[in-house]
C-alpha positions as CSV (number, residue, x, y, z in Angstrom):
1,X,-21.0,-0.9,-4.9
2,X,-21.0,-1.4,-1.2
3,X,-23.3,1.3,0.3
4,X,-26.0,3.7,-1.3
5,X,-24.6,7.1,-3.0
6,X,-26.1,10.2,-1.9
7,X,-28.9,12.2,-4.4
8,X,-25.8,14.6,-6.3
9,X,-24.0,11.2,-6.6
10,X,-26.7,9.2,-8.2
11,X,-27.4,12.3,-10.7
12,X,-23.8,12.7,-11.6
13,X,-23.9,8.9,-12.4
14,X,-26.3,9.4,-15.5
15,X,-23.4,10.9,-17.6
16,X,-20.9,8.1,-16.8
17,X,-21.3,4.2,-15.7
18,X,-18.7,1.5,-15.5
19,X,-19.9,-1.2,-17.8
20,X,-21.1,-4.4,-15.7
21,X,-18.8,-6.8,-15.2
22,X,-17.7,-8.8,-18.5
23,X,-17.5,-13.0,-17.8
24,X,-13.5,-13.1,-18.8
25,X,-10.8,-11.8,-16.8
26,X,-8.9,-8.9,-17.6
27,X,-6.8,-10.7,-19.8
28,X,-3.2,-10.2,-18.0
29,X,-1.3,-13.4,-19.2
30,X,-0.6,-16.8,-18.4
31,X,0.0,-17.6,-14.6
32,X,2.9,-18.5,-12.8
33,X,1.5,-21.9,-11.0
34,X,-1.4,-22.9,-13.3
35,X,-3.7,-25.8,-11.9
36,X,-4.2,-24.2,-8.5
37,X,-8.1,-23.4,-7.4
38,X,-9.1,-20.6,-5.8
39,X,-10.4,-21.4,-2.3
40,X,-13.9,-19.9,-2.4
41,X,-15.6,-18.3,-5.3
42,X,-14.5,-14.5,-6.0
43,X,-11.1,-15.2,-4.6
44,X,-9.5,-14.5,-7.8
45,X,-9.4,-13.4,-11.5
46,X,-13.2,-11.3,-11.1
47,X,-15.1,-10.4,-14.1
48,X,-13.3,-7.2,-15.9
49,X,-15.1,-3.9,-15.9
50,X,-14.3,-0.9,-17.8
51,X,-15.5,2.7,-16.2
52,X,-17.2,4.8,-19.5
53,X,-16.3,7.4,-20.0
54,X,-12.5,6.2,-20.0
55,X,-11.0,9.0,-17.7
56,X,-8.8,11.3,-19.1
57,X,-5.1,11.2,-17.9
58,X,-3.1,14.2,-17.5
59,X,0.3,14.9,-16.0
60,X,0.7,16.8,-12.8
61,X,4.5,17.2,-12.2
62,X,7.7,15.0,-14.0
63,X,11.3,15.2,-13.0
64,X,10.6,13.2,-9.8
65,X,13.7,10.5,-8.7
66,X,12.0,7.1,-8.1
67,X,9.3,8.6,-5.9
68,X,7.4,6.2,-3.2
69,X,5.2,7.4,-1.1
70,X,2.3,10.4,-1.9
71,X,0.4,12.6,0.5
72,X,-2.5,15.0,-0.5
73,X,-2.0,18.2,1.6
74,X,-5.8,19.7,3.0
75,X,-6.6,23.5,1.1
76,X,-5.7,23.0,-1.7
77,X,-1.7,23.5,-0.8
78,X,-0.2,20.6,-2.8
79,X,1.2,17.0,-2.4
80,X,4.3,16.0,-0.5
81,X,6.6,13.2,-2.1
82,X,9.2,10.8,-1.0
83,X,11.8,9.9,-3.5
84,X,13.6,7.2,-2.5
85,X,17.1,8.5,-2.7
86,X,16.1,10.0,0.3
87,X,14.7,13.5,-0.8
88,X,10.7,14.9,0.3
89,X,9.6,17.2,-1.7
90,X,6.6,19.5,-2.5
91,X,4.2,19.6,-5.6
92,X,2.7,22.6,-6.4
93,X,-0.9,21.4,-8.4
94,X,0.7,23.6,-10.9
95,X,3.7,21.1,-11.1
96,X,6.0,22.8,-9.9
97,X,8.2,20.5,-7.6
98,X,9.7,22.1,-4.5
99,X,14.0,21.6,-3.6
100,X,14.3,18.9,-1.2
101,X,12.9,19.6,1.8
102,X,15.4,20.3,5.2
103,X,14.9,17.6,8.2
104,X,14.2,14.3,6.7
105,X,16.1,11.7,8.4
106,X,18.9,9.8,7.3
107,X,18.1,6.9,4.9
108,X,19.8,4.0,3.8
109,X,19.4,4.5,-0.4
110,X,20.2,1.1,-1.8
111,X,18.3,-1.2,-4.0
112,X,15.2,-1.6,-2.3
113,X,15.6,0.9,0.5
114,X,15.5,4.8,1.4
115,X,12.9,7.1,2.0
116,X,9.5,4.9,1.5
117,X,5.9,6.0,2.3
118,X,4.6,9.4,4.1
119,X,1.1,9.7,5.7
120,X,-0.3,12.9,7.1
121,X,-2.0,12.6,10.9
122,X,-5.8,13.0,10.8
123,X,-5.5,16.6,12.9
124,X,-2.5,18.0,10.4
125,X,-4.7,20.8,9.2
126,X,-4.2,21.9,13.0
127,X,-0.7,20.1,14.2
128,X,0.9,20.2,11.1
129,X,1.9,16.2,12.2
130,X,2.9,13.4,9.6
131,X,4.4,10.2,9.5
132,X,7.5,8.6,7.5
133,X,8.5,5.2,7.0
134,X,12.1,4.3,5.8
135,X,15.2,2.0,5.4
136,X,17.3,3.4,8.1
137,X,21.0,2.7,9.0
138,X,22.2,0.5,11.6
139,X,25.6,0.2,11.3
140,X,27.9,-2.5,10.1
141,X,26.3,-2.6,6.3
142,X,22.7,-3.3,8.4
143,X,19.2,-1.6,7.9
144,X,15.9,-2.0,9.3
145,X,12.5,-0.7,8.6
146,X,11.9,2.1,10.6
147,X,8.9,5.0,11.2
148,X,9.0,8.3,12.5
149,X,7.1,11.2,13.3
150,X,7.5,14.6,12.3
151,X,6.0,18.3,11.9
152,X,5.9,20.2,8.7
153,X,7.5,23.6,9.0
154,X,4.5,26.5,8.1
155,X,6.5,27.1,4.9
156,X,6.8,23.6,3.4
157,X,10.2,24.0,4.0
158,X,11.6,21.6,6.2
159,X,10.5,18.5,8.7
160,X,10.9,19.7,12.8
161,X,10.8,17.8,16.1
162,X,11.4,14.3,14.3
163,X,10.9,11.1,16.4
164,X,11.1,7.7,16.0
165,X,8.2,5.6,16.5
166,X,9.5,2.1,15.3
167,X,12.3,0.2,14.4
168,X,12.6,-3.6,12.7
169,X,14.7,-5.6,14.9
170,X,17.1,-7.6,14.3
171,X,18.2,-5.3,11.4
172,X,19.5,-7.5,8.3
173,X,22.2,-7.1,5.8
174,X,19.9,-7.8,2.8
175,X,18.8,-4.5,1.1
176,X,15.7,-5.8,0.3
177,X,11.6,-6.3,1.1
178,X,11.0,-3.2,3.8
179,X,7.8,-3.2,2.7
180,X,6.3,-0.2,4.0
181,X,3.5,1.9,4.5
182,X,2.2,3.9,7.5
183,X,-1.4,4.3,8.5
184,X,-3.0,6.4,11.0
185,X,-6.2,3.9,12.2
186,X,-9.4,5.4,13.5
187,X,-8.7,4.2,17.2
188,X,-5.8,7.0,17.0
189,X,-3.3,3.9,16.9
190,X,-0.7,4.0,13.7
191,X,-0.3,0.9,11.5
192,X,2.6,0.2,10.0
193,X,3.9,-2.5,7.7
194,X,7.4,-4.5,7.6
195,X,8.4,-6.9,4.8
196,X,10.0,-9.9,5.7
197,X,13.5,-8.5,4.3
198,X,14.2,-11.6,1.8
199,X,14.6,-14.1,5.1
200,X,11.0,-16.0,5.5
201,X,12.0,-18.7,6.5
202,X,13.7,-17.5,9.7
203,X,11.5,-14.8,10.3
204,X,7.9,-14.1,8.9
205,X,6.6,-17.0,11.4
206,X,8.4,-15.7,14.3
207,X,6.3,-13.5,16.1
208,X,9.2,-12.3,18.3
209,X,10.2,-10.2,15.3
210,X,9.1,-7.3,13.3
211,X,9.5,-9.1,9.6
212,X,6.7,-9.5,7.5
213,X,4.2,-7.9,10.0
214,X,1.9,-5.5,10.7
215,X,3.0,-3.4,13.9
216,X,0.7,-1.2,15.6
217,X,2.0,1.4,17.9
218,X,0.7,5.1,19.7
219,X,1.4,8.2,17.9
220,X,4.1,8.5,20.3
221,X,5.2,4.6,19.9
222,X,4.1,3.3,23.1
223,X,2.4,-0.3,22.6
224,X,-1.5,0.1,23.0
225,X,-2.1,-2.1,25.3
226,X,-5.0,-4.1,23.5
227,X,-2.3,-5.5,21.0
228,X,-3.0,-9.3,20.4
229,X,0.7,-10.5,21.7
230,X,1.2,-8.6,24.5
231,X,0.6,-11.2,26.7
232,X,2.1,-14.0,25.0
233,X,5.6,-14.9,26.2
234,X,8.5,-13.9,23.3
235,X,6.4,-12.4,21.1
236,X,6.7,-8.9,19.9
237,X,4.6,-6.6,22.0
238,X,4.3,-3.6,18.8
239,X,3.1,-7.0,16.3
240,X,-0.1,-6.5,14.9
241,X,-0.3,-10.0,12.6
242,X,2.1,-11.8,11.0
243,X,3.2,-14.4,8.3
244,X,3.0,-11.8,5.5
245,X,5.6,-11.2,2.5
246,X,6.4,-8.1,1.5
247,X,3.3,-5.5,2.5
248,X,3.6,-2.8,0.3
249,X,-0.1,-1.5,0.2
250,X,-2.4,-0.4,3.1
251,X,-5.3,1.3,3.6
252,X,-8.6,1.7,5.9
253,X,-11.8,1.2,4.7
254,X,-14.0,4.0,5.7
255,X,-17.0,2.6,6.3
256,X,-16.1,-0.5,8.9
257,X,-12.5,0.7,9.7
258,X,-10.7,-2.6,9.3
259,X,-7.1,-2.4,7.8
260,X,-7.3,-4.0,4.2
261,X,-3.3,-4.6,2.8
262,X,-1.2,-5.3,-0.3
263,X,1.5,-8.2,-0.3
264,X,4.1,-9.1,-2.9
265,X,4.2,-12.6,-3.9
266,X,7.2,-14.6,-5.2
267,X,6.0,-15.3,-9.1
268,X,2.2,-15.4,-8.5
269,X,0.1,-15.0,-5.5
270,X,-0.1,-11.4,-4.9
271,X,-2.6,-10.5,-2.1
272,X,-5.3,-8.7,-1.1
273,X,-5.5,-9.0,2.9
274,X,-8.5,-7.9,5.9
275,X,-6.0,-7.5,8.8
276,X,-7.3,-9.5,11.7
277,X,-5.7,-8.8,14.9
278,X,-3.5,-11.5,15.7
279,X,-3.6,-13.2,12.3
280,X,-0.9,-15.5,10.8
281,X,-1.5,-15.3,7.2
282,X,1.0,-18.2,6.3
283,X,3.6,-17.1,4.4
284,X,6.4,-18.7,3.5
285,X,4.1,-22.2,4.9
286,X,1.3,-20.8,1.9
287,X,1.2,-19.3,-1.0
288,X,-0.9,-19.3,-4.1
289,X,3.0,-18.3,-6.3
290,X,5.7,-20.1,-6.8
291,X,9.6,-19.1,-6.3
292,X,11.3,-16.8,-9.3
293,X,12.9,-20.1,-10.3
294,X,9.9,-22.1,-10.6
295,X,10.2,-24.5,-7.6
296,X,7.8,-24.7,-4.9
297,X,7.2,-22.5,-2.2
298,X,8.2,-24.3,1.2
299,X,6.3,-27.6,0.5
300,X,3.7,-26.5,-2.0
301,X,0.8,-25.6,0.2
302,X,-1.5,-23.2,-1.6
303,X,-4.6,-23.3,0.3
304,X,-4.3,-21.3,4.0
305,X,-6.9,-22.1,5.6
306,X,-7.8,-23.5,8.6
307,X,-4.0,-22.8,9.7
308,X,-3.7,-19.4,8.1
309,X,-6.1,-16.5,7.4
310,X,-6.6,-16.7,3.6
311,X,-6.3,-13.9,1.4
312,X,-9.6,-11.9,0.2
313,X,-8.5,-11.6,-2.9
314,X,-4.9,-13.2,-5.1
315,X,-3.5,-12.4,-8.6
316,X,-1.6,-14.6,-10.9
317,X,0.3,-13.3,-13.1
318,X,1.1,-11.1,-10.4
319,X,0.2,-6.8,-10.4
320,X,3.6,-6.2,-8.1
321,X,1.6,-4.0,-5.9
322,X,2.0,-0.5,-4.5
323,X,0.1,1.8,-2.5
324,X,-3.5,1.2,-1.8
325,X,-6.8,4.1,-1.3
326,X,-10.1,3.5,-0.9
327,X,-12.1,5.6,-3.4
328,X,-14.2,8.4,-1.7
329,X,-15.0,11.1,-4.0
330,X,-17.8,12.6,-6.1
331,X,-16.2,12.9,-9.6
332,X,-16.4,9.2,-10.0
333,X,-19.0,8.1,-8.1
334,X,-19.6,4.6,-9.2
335,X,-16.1,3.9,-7.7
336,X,-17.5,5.0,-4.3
337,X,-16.4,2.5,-1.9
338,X,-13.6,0.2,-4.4
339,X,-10.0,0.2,-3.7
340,X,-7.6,1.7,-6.1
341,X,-4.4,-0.1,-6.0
342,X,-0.9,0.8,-7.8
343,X,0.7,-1.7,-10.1
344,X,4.2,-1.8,-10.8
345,X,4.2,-4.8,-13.1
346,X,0.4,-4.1,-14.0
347,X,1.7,-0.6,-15.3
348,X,-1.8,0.6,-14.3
349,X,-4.2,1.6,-11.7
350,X,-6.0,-1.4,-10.5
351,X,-9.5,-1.1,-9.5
352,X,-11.4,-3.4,-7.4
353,X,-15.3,-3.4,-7.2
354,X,-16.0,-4.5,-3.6
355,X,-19.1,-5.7,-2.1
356,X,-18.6,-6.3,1.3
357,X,-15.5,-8.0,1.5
358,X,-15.8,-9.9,-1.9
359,X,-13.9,-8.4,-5.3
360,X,-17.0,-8.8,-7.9
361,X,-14.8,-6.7,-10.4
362,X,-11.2,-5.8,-11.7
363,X,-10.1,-2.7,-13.8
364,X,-7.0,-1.7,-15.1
365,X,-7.1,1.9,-15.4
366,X,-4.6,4.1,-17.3
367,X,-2.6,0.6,-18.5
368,X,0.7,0.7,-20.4
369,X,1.2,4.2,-18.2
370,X,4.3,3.2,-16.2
371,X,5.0,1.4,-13.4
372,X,2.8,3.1,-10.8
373,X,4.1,3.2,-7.5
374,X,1.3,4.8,-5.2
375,X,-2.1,6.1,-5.6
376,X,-4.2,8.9,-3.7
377,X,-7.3,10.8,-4.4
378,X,-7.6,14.2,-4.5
379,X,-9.8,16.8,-2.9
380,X,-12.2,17.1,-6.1
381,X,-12.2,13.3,-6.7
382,X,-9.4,12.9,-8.8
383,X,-7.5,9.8,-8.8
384,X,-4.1,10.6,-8.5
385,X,-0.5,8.4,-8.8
386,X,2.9,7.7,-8.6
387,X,4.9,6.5,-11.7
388,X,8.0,4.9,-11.0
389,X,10.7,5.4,-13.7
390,X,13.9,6.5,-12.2
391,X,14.7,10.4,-12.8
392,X,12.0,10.4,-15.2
393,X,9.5,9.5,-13.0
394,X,5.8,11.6,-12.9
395,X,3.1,12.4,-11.4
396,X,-0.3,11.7,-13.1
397,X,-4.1,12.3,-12.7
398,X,-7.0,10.5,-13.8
399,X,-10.1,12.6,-14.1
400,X,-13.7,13.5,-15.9
């Protein structure tokens, strides 16, 4: 664990431990491109850990439609979801699940795309502000990746005063790899992540474009105007860092502030990424994976570095990452400090025992569960996610 736990914490821990780490792998299968080294020790495949007692899963709310994105609402007054056909709705933590709320903007719902994530602004206990990322229309059969502001209506009702904050440009025909989450930083900027919409090698190493990136823009989206490419000639003024995949977790670490993300690999290479502003982290030039096919990945390169930032942490067989937290919370406080990630292909929460910015430990919490689409943690500690199943889909807690 990554900083000392507080007197209550360190009490609390006598009833429950996770088990130190084991010397195998949490045995996940065979990988996609065997006979590729890690580039530094702890890069990959950590030691398993299991968390004693197991945590005890419940259900929170099922009938959800492919939901995406999850926001934990301050007082005790629920969660907000985004379904991806487009629909926001509100959870009751009695379960009950709210009618579509009024407002949202118009999505394009195909394959890949619609509603994605939702984050609330740090002061929405006072201006009731959140954020939405989504697939949005732009005519002839296009989309782009887009993020917007909004207010949530004092009855949960409806979305007022909405605002674009972003848009991808150029948009692209191919309904795929939006990415997207959207992150309120603690410089009051707001992050927000593109994929690279199924055309790398036109456009995640172009820095005049918005795919596969990073973007970091005001609340209002203005361009702060300590962004890394302002001043360089082409490049996107909103880009943040480039060369990425498909980013489909983010989150801040709480105690340094840096921006940790998620990015799909092809088959293998999954990451685990410390935004640096300005950073090129290689794809489609590196990659630990290999194409669905089998073939190679651009010319074969694995290793990033000294030409690309290289990823903190990669998984083969891949997780198929979601949404990302950093656990803060005193029912389980030997996770203080670890990232929880989802994992569609994992079907499981993923844990990550950090110390500093090394994994020393994986756990696959609640396994066989579902694909699970995002992750949060609730106000008493409890760990809660996102399955997505279609109509079926649920909303589950993990607690002690």
């Amino acid at each position: 664990m990554r900083r000392a736990l507080a007197l209550a914490l360190a009490l609390a821990c006598l009833a429950s431990f996770t088990a130190p780490a084991l010397a195998e792998p949490w045995p996940d299968g065979a990988p996609n491109r065997p006979g590729i080294g890690p580039a530094f020790p702890e890069q990959t495949e950590a030691p398993a850990q299991i968390t004693r007692p197991a945590p005890a899963l419940s259900q929170v709310a099922s009938g959800l439609d492919t939901p995406w994105g999850l926001a934990v609402l301050p007082g005790g007054a629920g969660y907000l979801v985004t379904e991806r056909g487009g629909t926001l709705r509100h959870v009751a933590r009695d379960g009950a699940v709210s009618a579509p709320l009024a407002g949202v903007p118009e999505v394009v719902a195909f394959r890949q795309g619609g509603l994605l994530d939702i984050a609330l602004a740090p002061d929405f206990a006072e201006s009731r502000a959140l954020y939405l990322t989504l697939a949005a229309p732009a005519g002839l059969g296009r989309s782009a990746t887009a993020a917007v502001r909004a207010r949530l209506s004092q009855d949960m009702g409806a979305l007022q005063d909405v605002t674009e904050i972003f848009r991808q440009d150029p948009p692209a025909m191919i309904p795929g790899h939006f990415g997207s989450r959207i992150v309120p930083l603690p410089d009051g900027t707001i992050a927000v992540t593109t994929g690279d919409r199924m055309r790398h090698a036109e456009r995640a190493q172009d820095p005049a474009t918005g795919y596969g990136a990073v973007i970091r823009v005001t609340p209002e989206g203005a361009v702060p105007p300590d962004n890394p490419f302002l001043d360089r000639p082409g490049a996107l003024a909103a880009l943040y860092s480039h060369g990425h995949r498909n980013l489909q977790g983010a989150a801040v670490d709480p105690v340094t502030g840096r921006l940790w993300t998620l990015e799909h690999g092809p088959a293998g290479g999954d990451e685990l990424n410390l935004i640096e502003p300005g950073g090129n982290y290689g794809w489609p030039v590196a990659s630990y994976g290999v194409n669905y096919g089998g073939s190679e990945v651009s010319d074969g390169r694995a290793a990033h570095a000294p030409d690309f930032v290289p990823p903190r942490y990669y998984w083969d067989p891949v997780i198929a990452p979601g949404g990302m937290v950093f656990y803060e919370g005193a029912m389980f406080p030997e996770w203080q400090g670890d990232i929880l990630a989802a994992g569609l292909v994992a079907q499981a929460v993923v844990r990550l025992d950090l110390s500093g910015e090394r994994v020393t430990g994986e756990e696959r919490l609640a396994e066989g569960v579902g694909r699970v689409r995002d992750v949060a943690v609730d106000a008493d500690g409890a760990v809660l996610f996102l399955t997505d199943e279609g109509e079926g889909s649920r909303l589950m807690r993990l607690a002690r």
